[in-house]
MMTF fields as JSON, N, C-alpha, C and O atoms, coordinates in Angstrom:
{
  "mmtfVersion": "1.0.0",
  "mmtfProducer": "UNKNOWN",
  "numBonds": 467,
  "numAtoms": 468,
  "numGroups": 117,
  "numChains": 1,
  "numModels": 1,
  "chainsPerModel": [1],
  "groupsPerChain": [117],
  "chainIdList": ["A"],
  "bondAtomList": [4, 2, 8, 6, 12, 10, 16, 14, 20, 18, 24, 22, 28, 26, 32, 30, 36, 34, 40, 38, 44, 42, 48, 46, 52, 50, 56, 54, 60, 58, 64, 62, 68, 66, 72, 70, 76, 74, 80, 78, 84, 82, 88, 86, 92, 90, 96, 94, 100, 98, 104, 102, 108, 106, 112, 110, 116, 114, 120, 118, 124, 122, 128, 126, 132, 130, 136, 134, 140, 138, 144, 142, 148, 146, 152, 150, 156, 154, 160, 158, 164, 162, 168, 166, 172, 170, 176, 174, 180, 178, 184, 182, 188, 186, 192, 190, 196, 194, 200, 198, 204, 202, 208, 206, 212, 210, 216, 214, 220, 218, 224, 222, 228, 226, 232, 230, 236, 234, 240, 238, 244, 242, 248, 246, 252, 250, 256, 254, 260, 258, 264, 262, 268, 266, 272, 270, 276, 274, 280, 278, 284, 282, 288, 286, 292, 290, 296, 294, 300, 298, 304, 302, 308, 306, 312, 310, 316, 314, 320, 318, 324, 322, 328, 326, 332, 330, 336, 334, 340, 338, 344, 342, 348, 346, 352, 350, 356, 354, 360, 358, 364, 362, 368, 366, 372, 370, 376, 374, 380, 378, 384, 382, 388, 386, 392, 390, 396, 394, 400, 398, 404, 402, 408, 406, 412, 410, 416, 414, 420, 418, 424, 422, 428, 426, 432, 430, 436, 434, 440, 438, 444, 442, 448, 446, 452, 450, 456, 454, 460, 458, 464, 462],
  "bondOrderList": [1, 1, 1, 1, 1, 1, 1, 1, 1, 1, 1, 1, 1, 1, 1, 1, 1, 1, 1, 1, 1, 1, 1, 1, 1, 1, 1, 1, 1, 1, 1, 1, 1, 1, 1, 1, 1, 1, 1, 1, 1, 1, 1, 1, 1, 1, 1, 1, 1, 1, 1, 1, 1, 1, 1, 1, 1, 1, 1, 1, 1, 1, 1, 1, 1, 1, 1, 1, 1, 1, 1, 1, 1, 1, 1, 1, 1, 1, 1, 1, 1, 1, 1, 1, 1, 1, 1, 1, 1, 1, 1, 1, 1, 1, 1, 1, 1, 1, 1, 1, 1, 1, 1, 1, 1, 1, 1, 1, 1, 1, 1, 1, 1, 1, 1, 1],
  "groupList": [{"groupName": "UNK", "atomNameList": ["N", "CA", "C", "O"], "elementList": ["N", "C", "C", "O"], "formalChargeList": [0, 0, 0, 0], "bondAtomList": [1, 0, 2, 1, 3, 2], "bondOrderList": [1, 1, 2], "singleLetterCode": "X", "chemCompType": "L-PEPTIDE LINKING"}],
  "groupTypeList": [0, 0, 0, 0, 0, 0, 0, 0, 0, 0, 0, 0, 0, 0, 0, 0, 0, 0, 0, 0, 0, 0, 0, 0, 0, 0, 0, 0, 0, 0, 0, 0, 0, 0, 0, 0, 0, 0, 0, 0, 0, 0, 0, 0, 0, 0, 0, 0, 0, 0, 0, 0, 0, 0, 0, 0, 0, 0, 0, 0, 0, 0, 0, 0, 0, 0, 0, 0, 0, 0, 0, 0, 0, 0, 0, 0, 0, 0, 0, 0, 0, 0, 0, 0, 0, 0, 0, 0, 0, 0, 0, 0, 0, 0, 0, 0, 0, 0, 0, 0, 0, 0, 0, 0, 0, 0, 0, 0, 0, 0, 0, 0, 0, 0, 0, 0, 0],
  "groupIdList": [1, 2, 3, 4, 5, 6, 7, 8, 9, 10, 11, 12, 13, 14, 15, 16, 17, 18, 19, 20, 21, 22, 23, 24, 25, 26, 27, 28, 29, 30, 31, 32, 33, 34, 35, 36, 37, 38, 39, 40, 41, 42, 43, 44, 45, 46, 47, 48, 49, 50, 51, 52, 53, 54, 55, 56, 57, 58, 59, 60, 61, 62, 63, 64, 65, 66, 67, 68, 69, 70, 71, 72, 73, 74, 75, 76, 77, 78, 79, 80, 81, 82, 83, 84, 85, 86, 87, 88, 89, 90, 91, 92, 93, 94, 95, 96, 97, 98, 99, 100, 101, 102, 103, 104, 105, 106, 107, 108, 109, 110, 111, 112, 113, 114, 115, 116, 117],
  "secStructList": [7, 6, 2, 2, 2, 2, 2, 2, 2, 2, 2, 2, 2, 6, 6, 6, 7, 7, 7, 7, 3, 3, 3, 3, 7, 4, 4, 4, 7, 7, 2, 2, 2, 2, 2, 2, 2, 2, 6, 6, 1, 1, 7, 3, 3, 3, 3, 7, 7, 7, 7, 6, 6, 7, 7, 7, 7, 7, 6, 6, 5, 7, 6, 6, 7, 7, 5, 7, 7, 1, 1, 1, 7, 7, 7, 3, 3, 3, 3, 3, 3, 1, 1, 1, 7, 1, 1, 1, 7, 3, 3, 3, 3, 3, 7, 6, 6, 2, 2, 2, 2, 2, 2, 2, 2, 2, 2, 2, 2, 2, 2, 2, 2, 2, 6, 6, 7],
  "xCoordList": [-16.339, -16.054, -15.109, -15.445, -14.05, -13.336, -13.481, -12.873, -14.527, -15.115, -15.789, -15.648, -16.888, -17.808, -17.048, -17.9, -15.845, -14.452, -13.881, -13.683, -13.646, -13.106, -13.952, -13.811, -15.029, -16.074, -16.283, -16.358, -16.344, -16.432, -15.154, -15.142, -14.248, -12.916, -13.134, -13.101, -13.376, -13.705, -14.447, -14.019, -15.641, -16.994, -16.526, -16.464, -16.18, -15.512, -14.33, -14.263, -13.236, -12.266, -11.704, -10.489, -12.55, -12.374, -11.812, -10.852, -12.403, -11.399, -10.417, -9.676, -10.009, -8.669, -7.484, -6.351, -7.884, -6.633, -7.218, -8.419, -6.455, -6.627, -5.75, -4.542, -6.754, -5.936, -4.995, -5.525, -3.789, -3.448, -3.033, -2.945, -2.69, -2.622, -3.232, -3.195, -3.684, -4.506, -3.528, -3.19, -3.23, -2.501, -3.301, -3.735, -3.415, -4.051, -3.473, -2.872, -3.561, -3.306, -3.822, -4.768, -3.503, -4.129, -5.555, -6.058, -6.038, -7.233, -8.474, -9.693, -8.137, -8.334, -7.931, -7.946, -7.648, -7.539, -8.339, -8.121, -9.356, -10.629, -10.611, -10.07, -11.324, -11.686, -12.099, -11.509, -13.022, -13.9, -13.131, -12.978, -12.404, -11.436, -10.578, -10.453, -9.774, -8.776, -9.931, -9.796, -10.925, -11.607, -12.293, -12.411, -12.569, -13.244, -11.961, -12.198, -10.868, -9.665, -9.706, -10.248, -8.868, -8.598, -9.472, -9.208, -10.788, -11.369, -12.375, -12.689, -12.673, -13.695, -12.825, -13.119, -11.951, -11.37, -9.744, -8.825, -9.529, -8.421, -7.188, -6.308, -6.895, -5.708, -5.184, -5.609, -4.306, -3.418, -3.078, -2.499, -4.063, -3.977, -2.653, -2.204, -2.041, -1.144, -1.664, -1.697, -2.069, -2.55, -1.725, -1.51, -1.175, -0.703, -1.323, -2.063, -1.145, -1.255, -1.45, -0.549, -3.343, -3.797, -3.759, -4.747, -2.372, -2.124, -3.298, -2.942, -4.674, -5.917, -5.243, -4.467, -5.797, -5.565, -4.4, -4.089, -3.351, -1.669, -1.669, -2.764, -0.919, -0.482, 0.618, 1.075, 1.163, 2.37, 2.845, 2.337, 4.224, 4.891, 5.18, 4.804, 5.776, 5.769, 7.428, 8.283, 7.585, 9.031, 10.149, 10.504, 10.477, 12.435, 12.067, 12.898, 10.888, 10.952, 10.446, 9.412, 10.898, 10.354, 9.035, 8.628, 8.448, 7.149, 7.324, 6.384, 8.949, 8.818, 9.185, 9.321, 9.452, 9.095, 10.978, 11.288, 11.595, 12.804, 13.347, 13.003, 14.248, 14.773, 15.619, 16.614, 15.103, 15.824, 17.131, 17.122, 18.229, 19.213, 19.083, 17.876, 19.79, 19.725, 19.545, 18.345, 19.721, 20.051, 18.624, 18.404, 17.766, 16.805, 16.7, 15.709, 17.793, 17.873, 17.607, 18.179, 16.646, 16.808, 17.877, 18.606, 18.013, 18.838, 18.888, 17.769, 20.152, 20.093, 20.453, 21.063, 20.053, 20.119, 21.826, 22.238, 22.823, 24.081, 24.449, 25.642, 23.901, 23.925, 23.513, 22.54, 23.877, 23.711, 24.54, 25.771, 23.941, 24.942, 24.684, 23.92, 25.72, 25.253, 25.892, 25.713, 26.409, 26.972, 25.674, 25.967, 24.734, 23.876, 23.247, 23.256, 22.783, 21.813, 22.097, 21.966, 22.468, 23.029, 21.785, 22.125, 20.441, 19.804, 18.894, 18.379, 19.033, 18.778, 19.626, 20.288, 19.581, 20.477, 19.432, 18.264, 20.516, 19.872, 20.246, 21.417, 19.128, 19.445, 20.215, 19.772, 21.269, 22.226, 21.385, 20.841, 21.546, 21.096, 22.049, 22.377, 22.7, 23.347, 22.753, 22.123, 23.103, 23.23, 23.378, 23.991, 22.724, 23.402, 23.925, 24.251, 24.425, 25.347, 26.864, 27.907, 26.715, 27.424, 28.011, 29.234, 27.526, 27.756, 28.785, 29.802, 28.1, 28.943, 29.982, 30.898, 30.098, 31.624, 32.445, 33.562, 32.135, 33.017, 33.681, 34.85, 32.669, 33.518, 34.013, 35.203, 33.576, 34.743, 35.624, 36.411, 35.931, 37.052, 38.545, 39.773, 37.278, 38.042, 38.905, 39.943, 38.256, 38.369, 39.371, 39.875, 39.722, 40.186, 41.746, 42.846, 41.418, 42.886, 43.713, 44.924, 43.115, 43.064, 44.305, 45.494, 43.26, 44.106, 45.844, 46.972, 45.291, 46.619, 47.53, 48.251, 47.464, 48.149, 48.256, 49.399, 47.63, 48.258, 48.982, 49.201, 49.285, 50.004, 51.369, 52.305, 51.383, 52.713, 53.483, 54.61, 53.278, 53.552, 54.27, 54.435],
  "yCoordList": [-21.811, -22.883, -23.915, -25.096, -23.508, -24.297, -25.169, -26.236, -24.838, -25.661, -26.558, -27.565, -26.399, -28.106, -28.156, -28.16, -28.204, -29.024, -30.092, -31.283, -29.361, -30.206, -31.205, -32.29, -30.758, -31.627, -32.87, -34.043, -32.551, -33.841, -34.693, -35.861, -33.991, -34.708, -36.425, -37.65, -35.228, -36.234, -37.525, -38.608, -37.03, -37.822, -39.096, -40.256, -38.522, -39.493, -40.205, -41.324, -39.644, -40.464, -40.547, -40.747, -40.396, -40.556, -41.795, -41.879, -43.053, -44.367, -44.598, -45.451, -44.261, -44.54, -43.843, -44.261, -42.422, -41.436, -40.52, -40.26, -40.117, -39.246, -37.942, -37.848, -36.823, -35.616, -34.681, -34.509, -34.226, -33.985, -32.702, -32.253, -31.942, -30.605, -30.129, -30.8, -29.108, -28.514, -27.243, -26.723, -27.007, -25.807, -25.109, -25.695, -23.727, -22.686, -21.534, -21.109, -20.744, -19.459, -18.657, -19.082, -17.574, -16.2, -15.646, -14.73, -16.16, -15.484, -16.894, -16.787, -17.535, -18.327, -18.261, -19.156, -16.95, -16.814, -15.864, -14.66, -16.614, -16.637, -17.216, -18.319, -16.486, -17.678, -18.716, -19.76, -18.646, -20.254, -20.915, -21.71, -21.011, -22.057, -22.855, -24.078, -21.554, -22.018, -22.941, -24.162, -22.335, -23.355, -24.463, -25.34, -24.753, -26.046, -26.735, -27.94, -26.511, -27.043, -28.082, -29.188, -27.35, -27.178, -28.219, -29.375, -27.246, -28.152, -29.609, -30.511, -29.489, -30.102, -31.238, -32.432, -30.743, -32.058, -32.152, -32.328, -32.062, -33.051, -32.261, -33.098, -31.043, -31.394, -29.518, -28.747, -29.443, -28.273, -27.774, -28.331, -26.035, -25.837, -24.8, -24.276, -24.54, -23.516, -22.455, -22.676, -21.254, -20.582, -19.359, -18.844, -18.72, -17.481, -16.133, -15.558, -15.591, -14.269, -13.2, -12.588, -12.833, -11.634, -10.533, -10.081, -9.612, -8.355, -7.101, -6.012, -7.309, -6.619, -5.203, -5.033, -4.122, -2.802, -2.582, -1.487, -3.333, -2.901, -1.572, -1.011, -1.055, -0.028, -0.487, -1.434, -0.252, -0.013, 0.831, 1.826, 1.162, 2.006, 3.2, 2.976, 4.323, 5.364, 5.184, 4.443, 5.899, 5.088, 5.579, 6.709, 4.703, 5.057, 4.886, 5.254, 4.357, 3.505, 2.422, 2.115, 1.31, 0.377, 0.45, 1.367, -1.188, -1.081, -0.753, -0.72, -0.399, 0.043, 1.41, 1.934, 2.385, 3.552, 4.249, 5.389, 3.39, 3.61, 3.47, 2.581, 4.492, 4.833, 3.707, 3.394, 3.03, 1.938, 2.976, 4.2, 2.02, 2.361, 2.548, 2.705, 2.664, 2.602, 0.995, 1.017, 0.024, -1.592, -2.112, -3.314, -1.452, -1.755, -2.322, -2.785, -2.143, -2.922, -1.678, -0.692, -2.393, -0.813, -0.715, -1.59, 0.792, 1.642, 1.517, 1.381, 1.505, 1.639, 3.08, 3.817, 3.544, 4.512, 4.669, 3.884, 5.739, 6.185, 6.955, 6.757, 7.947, 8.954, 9.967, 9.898, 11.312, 12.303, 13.418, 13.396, 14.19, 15.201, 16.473, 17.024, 17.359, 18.692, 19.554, 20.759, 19.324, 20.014, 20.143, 20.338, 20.042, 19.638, 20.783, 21.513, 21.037, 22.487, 22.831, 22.205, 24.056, 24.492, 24.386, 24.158, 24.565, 24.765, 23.173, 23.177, 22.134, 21.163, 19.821, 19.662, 19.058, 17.905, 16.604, 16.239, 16.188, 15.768, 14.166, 13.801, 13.283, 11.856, 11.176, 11.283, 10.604, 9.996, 8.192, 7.703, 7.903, 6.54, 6.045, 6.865, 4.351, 3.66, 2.437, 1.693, 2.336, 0.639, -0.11, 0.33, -1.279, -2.594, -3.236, -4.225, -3.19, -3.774, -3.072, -3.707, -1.683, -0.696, -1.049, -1.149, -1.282, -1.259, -3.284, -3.644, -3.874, -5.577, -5.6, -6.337, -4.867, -4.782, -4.103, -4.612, -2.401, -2.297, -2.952, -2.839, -3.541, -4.165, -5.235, -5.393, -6.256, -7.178, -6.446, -6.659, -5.347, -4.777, -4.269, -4.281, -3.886, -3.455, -4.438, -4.238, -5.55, -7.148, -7.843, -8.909, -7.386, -7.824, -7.128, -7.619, -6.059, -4.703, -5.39, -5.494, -5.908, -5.574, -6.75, -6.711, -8.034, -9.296, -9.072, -9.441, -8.353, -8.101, -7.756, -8.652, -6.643, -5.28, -6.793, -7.247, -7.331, -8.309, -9.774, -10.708, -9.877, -10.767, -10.375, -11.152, -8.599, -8.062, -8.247, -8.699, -8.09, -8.068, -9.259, -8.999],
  "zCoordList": [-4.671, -5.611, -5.001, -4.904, -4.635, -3.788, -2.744, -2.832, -1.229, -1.194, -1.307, -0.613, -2.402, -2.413, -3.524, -4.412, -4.122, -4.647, -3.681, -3.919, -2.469, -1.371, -1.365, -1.929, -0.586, -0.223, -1.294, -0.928, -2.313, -3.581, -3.926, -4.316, -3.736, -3.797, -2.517, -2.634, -1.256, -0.034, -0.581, -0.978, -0.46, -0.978, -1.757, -1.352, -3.108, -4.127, -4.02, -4.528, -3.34, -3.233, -2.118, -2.102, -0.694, 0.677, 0.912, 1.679, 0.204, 0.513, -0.421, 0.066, -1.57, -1.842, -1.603, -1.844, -0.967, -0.457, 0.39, 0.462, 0.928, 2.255, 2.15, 2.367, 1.713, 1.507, 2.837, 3.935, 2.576, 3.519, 3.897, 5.039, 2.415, 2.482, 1.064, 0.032, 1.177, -0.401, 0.029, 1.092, -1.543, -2.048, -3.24, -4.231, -2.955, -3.573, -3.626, -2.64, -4.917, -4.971, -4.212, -3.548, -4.073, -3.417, -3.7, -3.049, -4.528, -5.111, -3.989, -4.118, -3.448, -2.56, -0.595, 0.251, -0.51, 0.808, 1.627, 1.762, 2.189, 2.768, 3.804, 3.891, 5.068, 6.318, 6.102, 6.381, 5.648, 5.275, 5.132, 6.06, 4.233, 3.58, 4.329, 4.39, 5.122, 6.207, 7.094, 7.158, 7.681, 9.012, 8.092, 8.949, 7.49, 6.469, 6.155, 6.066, 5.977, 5.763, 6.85, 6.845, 7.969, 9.284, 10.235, 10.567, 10.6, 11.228, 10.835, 11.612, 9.613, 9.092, 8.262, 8.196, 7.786, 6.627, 7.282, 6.482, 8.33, 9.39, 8.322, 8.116, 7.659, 6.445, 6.964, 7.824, 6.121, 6.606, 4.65, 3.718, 4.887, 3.546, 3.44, 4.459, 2.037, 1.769, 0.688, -0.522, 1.321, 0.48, 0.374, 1.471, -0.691, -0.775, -0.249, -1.048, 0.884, 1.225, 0.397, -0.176, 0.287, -0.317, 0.096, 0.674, -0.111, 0.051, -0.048, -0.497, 0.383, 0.621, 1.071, 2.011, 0.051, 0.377, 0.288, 0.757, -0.244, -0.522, -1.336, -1.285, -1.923, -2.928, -3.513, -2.873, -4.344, -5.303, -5.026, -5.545, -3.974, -3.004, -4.171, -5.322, -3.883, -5.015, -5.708, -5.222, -6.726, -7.457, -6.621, -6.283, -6.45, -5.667, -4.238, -3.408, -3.812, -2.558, -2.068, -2.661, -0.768, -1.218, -0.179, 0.535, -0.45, 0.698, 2.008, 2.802, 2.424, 4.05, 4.032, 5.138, 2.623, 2.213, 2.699, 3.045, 2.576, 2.48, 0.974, 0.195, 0.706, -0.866, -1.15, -0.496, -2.307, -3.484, -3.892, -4.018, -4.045, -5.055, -6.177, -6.357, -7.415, -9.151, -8.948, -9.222, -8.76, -8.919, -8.162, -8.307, -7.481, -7.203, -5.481, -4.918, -5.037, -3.732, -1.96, -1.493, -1.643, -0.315, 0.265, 0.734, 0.223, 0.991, 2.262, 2.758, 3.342, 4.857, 5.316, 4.541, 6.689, 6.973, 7.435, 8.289, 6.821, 6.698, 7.626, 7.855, 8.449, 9.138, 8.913, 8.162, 9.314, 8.544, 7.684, 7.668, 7.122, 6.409, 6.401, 5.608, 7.865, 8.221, 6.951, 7.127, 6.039, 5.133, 3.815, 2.636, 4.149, 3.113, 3.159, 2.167, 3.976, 4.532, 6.936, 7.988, 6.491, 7.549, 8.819, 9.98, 8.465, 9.059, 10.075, 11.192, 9.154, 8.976, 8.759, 7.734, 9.574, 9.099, 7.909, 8.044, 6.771, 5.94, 6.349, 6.445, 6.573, 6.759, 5.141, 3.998, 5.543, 4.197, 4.525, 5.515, 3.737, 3.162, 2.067, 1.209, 1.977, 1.061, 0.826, 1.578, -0.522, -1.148, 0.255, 1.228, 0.174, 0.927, 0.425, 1.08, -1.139, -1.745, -1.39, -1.232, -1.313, -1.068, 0.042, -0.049, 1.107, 2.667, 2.593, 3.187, 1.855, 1.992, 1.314, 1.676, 0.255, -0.795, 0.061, 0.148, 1.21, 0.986, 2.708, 3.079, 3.417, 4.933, 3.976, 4.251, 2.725, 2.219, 2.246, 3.168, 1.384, 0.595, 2.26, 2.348, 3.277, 4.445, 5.153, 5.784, 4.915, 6.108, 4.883, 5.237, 3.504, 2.917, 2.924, 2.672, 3.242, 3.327, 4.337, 4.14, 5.495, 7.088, 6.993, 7.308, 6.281, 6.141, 5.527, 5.854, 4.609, 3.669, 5.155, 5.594, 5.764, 6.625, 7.58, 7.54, 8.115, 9.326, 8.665, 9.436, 7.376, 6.982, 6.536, 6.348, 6.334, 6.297, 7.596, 7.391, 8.503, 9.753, 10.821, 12.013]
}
C-alpha cells in the first residue's frame, strides 16, 4: 500500500514539492520500501524497527536477561557471595540507581572529610 502511495504522491505533486524524507511506523518496515525510497525516489525514509521474532523477556528480567530491580531498572553485576552456598558461588547483582546514590553519597562524604582538613 505504501508504495504506489509514494509513487502517486510523486506523479501528482512532483512539480510543486519534492519529497525528502517519508516517515512510517513499524508495521511498514520492509525491503522494498527502504530500496524504492532510496534508490528510486532520491529521499531518505524513517521507519521504526520491527522487532520480528522478539519475546516478552520472562518477569524480573530484562531483554538482555539480566534481573530488574522492584523500580523496574536493570540490575549490574555486584560480585559474588561465597556465604550463600558453600559449595557454589552465588553471582550478587544491584540497582543502578543503587550503585549512583551511593558513589554520590561517597564523593559527597569524601568532600565533607577534605574540607575538614
Amino acid at each position: 500500500m505504501a508504495i504506489p502511495l509514494m509513487e502517486y504522491l510523486k506523479e501528482t505533486y512532483g512539480d510543486t514539492f519534492v519529497v525528502k524524507n517519508y516517515i512510517m511506523d513499524k508495521g511498514y518496515d520492509v525491503k522494498e520500501i527502504y530500496r524504492k525510497v532510496y534508490e528510486e525516489l532520491k529521499a531518505q525514509v524513517i521507519i521504526s524497527i520491527n522487532p520480528r521474532g522478539a519475546y516478552a523477556p520472562p518477569e524480573g528480567l530484562d531483554e538482555n536477561a539480566a534481573p530488574v530491580c522492584s523500580m523496574g531498572y536493570s540490575m549490574v553485576y555486584w560480585g559474588y557471595d561465597e556465604t550463600y552456598n558453600a559449595s557454589s558461588k552465588e553471582k550478587r547483582h544491584i540497582c543502578r540507581i543503587f550503585i549512583s546514590d551511593f558513589i554520590s553519597l561517597n564523593l559527597f562524604f569524601m568532600s565533607l572529610m577534605n574540607s575538614a582538613d
